[in-house]
BALO-542821 format. One record per atom (N, C-alpha, C, O): residue number from 1; atom name; x, y, z. Coordinates in Angstrom, 2 decimals. Atoms other than C-alpha are relative to their C-alpha. Layout:
N
R;k;a;c1;c2;c3
R;NUM;CA;X;Y;Z
...
***
This chain:
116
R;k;a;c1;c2;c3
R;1;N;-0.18;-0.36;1.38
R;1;CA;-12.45;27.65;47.05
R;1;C;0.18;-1.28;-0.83
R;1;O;1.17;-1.93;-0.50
R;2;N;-0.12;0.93;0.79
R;2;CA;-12.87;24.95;44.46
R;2;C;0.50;0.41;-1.34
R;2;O;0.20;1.53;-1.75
R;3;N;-1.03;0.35;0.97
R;3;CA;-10.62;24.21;41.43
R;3;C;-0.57;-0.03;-1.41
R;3;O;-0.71;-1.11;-1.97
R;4;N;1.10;0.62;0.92
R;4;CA;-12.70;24.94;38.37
R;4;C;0.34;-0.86;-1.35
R;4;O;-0.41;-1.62;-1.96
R;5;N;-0.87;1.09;0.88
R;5;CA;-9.94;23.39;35.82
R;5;C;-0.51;-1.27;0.14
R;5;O;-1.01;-1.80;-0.85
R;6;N;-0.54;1.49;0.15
R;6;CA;-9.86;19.90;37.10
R;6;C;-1.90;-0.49;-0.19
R;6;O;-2.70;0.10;0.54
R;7;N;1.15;0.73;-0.32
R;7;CA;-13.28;17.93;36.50
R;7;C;0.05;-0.88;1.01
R;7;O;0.97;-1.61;1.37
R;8;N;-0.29;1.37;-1.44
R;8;CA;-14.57;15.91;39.59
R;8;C;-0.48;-1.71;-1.10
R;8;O;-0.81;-1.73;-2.29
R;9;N;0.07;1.34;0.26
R;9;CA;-15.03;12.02;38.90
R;9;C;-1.48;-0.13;-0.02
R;9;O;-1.54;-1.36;0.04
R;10;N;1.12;0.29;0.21
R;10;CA;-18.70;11.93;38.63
R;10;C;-0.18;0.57;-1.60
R;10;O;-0.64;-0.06;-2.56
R;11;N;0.27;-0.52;1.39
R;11;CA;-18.63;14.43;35.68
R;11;C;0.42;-0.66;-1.12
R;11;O;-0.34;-0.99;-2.03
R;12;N;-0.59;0.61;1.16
R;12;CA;-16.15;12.91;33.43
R;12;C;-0.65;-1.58;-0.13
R;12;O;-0.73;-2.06;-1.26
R;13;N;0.60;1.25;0.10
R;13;CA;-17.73;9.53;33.99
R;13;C;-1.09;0.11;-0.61
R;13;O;-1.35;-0.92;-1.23
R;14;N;0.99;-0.28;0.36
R;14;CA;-20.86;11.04;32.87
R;14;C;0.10;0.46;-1.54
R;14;O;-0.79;0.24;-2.36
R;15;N;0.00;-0.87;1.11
R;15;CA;-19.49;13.06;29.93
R;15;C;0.53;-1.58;-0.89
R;15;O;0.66;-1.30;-2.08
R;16;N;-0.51;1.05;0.83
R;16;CA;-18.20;9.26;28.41
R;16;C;-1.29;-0.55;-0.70
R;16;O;-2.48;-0.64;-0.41
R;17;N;1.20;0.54;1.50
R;17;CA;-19.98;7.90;25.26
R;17;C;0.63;-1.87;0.32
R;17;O;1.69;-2.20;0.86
R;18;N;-0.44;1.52;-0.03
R;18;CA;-19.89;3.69;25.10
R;18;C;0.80;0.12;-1.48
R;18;O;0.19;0.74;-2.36
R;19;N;-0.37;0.17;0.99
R;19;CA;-17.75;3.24;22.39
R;19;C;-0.59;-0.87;-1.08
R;19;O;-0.27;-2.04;-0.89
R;20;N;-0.02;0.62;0.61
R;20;CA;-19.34;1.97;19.21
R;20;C;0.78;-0.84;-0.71
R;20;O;1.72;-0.47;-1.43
R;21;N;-0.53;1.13;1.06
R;21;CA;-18.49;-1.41;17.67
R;21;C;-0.13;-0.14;-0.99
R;21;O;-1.17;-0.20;-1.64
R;22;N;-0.46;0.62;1.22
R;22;CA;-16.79;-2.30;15.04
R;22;C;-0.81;-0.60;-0.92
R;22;O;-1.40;-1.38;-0.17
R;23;N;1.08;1.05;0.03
R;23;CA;-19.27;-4.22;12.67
R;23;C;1.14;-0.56;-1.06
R;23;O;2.09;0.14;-1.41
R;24;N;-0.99;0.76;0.39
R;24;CA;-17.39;-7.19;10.67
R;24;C;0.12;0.65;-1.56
R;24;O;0.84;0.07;-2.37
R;25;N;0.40;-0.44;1.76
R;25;CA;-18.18;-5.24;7.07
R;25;C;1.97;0.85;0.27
R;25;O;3.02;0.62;-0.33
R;26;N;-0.77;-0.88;0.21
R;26;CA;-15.71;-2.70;8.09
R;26;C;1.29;-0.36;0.35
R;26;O;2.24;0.17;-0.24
R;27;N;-0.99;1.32;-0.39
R;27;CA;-13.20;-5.45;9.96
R;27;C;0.50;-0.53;-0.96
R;27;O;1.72;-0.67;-0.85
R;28;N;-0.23;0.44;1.38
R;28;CA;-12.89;-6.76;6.75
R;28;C;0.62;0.32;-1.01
R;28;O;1.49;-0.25;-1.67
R;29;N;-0.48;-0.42;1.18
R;29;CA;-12.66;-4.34;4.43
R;29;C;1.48;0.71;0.55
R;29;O;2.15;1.23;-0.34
R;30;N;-0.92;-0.25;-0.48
R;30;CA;-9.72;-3.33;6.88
R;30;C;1.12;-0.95;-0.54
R;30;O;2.14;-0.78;-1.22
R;31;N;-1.53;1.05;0.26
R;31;CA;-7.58;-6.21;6.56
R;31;C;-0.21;-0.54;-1.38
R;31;O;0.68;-1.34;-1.66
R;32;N;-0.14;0.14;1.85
R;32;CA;-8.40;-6.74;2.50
R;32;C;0.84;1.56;-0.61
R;32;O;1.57;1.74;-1.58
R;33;N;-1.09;-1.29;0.34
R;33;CA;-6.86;-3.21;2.34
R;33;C;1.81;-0.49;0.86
R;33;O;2.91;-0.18;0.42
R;34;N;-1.58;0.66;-0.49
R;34;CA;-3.65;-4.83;4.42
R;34;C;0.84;-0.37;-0.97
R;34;O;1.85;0.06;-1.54
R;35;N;-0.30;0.90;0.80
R;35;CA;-3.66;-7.59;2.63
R;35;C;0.53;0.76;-1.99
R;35;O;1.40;0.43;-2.79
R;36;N;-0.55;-0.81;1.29
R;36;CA;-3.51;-5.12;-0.64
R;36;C;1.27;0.63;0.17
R;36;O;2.00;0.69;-0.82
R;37;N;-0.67;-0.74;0.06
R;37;CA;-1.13;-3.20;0.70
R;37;C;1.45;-0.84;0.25
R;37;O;2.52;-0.37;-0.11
R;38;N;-0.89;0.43;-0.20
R;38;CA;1.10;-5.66;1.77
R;38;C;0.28;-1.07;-1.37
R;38;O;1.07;-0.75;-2.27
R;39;N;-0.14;0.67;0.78
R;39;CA;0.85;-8.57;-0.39
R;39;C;-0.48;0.46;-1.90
R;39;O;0.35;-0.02;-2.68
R;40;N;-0.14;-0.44;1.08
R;40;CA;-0.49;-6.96;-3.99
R;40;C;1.52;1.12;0.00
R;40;O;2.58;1.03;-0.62
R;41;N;-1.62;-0.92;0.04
R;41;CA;2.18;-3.97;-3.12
R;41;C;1.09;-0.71;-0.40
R;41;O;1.74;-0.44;-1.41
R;42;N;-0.98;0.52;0.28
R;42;CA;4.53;-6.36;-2.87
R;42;C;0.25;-0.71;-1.66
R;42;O;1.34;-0.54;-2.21
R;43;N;-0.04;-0.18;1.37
R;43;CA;3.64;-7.71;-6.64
R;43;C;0.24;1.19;-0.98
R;43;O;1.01;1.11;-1.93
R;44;N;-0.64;-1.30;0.33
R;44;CA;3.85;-4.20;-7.68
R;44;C;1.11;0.56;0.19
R;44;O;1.44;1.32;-0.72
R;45;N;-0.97;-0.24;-0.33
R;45;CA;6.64;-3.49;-6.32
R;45;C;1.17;-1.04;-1.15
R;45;O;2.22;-0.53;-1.53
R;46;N;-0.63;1.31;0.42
R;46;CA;8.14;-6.90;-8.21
R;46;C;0.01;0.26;-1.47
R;46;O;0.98;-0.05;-2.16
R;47;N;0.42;-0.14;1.28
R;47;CA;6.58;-5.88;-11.49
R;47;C;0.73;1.08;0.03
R;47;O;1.70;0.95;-0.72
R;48;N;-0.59;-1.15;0.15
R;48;CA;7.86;-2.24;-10.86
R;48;C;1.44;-0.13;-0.74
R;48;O;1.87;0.47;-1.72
R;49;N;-1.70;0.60;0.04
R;49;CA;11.70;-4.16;-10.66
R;49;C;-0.04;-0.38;-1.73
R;49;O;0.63;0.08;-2.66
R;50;N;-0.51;0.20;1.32
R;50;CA;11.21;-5.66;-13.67
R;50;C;-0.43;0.38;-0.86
R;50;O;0.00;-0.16;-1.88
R;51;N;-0.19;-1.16;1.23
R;51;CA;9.68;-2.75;-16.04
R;51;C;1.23;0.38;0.16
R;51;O;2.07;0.17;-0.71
R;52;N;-1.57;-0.65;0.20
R;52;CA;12.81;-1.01;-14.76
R;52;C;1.11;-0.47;-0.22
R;52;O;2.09;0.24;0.01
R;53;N;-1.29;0.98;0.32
R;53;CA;15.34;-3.41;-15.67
R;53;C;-0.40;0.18;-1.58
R;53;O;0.47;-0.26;-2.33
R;54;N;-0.19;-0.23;1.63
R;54;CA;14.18;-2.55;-19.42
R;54;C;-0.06;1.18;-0.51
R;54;O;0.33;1.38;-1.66
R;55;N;0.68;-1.06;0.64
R;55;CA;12.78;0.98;-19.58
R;55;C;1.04;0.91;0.54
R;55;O;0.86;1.96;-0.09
R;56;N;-0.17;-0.42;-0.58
R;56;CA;15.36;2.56;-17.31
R;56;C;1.36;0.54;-1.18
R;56;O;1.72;-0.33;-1.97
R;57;N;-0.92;-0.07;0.79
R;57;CA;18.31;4.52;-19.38
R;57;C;1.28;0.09;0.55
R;57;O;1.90;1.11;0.81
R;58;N;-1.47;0.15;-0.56
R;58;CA;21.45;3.13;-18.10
R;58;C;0.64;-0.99;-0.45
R;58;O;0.30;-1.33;-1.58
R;59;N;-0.75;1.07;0.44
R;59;CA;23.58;0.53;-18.55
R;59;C;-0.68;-1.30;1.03
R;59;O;-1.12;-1.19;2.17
R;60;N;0.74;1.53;-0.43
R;60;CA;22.23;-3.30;-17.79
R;60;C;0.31;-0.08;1.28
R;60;O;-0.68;-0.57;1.82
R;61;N;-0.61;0.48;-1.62
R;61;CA;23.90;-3.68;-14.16
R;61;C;-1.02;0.97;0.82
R;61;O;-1.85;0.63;1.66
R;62;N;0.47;-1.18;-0.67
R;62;CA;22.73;-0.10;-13.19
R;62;C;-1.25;-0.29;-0.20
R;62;O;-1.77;-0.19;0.91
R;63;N;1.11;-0.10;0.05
R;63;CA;19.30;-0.70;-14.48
R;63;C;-0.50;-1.18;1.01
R;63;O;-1.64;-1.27;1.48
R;64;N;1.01;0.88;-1.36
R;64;CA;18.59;-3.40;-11.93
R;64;C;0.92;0.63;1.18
R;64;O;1.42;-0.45;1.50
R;65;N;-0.32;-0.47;-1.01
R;65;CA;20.20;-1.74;-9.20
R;65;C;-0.93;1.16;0.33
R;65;O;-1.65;1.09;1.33
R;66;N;0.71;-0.64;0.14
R;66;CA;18.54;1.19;-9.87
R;66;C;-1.69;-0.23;0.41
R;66;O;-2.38;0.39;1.21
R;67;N;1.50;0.41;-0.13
R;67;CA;15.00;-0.67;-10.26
R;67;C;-0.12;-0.42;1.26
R;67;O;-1.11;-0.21;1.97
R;68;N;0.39;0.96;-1.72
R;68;CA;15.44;-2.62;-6.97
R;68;C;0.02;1.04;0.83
R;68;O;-0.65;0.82;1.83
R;69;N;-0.19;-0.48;-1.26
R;69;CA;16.25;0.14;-4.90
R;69;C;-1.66;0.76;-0.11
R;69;O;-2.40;0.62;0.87
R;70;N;0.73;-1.00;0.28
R;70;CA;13.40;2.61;-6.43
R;70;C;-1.85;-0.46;0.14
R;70;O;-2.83;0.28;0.13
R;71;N;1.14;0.37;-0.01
R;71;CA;10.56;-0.26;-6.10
R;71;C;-0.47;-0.35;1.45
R;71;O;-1.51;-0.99;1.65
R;72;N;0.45;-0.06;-1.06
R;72;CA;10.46;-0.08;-2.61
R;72;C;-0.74;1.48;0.43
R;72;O;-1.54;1.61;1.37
R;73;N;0.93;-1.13;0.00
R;73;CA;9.22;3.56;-3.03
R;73;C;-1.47;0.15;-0.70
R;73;O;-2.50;0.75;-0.42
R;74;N;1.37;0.46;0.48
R;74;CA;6.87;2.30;-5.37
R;74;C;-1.07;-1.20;1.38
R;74;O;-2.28;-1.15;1.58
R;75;N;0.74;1.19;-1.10
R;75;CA;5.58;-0.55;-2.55
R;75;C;-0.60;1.02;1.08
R;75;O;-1.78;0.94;1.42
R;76;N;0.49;-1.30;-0.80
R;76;CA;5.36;2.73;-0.15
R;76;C;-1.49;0.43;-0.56
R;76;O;-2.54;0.25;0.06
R;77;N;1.16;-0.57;0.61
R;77;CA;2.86;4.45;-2.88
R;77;C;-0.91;-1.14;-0.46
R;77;O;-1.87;-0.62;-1.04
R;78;N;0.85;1.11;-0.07
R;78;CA;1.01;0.88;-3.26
R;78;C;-0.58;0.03;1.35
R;78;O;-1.77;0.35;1.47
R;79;N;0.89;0.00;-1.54
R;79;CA;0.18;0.64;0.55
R;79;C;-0.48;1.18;0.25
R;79;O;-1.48;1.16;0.97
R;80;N;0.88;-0.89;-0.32
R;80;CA;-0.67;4.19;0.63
R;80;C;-1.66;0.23;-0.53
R;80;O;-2.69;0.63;0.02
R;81;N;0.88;-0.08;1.02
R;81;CA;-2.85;3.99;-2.34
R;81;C;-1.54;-1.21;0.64
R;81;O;-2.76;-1.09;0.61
R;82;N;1.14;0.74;-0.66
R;82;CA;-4.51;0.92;-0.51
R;82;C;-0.85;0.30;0.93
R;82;O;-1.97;-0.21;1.03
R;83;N;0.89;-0.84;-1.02
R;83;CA;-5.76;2.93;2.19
R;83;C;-0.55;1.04;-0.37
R;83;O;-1.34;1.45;0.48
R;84;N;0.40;-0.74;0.09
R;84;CA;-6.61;5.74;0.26
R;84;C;-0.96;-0.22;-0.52
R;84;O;-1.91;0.39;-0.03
R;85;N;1.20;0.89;1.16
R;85;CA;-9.02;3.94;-2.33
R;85;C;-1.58;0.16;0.38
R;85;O;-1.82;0.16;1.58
R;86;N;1.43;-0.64;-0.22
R;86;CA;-12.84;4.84;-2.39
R;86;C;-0.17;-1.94;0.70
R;86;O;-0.30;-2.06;1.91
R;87;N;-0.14;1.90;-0.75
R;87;CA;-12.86;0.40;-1.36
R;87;C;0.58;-0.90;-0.27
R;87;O;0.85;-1.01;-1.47
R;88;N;-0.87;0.87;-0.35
R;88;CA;-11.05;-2.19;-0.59
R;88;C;0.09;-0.71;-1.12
R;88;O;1.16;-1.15;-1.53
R;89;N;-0.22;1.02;1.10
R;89;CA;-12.03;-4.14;-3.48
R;89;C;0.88;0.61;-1.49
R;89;O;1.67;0.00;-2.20
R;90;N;-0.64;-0.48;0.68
R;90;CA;-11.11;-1.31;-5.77
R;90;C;1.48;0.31;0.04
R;90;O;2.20;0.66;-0.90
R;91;N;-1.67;0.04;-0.01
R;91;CA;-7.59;-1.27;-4.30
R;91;C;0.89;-1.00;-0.28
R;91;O;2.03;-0.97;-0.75
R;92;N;-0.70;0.88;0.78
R;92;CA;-7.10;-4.50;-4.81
R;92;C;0.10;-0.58;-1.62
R;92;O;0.81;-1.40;-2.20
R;93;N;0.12;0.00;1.34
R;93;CA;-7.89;-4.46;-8.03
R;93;C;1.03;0.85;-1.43
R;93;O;1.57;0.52;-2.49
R;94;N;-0.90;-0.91;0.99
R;94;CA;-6.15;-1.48;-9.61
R;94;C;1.31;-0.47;0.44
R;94;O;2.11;-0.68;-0.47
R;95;N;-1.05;0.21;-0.09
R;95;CA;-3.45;-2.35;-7.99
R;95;C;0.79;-1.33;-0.42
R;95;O;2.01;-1.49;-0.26
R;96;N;-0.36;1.38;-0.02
R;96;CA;-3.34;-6.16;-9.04
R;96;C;0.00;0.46;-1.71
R;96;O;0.87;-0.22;-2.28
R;97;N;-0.31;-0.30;1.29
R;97;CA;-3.49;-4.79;-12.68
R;97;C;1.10;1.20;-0.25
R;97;O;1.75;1.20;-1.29
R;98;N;-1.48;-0.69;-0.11
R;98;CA;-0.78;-2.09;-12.02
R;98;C;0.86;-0.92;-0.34
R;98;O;1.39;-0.83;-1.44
R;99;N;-1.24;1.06;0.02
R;99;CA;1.63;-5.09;-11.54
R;99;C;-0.18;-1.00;-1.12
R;99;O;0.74;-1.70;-1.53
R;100;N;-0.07;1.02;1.26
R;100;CA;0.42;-7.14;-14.33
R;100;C;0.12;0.77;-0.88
R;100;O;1.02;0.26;-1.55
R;101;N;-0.28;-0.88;0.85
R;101;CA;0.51;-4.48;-16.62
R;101;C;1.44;-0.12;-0.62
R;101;O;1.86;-0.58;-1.67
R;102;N;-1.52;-0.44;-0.46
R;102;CA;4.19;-3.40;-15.40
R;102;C;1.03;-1.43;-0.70
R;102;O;1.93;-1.48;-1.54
R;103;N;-0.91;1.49;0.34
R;103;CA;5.49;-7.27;-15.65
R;103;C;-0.41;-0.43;-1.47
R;103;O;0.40;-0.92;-2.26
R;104;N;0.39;0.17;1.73
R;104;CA;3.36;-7.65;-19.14
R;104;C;1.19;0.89;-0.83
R;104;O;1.37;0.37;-1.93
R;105;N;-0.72;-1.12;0.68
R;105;CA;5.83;-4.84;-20.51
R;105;C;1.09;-0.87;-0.18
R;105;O;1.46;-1.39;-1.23
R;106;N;-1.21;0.58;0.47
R;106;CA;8.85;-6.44;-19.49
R;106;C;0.28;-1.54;-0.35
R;106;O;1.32;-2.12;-0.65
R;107;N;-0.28;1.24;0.88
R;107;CA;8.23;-9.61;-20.59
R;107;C;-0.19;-0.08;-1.56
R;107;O;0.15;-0.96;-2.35
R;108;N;-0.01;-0.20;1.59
R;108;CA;7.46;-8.41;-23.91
R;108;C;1.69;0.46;-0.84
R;108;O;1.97;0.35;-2.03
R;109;N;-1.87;-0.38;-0.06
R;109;CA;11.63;-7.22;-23.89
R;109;C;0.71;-1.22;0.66
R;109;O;1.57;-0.74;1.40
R;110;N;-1.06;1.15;-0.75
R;110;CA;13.43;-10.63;-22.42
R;110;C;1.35;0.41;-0.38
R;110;O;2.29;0.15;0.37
R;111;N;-1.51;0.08;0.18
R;111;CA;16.49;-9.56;-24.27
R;111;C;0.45;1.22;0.76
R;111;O;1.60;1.35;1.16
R;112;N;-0.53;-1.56;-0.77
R;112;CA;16.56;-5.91;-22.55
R;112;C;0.27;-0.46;1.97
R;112;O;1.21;-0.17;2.72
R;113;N;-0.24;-0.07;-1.30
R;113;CA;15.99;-6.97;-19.05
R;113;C;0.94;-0.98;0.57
R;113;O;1.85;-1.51;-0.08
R;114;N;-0.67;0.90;-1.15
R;114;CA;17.34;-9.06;-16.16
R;114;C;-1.12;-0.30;0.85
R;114;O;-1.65;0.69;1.34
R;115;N;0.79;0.33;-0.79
R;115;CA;15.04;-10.54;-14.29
R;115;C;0.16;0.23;1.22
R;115;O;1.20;-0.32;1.59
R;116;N;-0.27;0.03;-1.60
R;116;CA;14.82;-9.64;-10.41
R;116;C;-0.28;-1.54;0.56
R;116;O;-0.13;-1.79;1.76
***
């Protein structure tokens, strides 16, 4: 009586595909989405800190406490956003004007904020 569950070792060897390679286009646009997610995020995230140190309605101490803790959830939705992006170039992009935007704001207020 044979075991018809288990596959024997000829079959499964047979049923394997070679794994296609990688080609460097897509290698690429991998680690330029990283690189967005880590290093632009992290400008976003920076810019995030210091809109919220002016726009935030609290008192001056609280508003950078507040901003610092809340722009690491923003840095979260930056790296997600980098991977979600129709391409790599477009993630780094929107996202490198997110943060200049954000930091354009509060430098237009020097007397409201605190700088992170």
């Amino acid at each position: 009586m044979t075991d018809t569950l288990a596959p024997t070792a000829s079959a499964s060897a047979v049923s394997r595909k070679p794994r296609p390679t990688l080609s460097w286009a897509y290698r690429g646009g991998v680690a330029l989405r990283a690189l967005a997610a880590t290093v632009i995020g992290y400008l976003v995230a920076y810019g995030f800190t210091a809109f919220g140190t002016v726009v935030l309605p609290f008192a001056r101490n609280d508003r950078v406490v507040a901003a610092s803790l809340l722009c690491f959830f923003v840095w979260c939705a930056a790296a997600m956003y980098a991977f979600a992006a129709r391409s790599a170039w477009r993630a780094c992009w929107v996202l490198a004007l997110w943060a200049g935007a954000m930091y354009a704001v509060a430098l237009l207020f020097p007397e409201a904020a605190a700088r992170p």
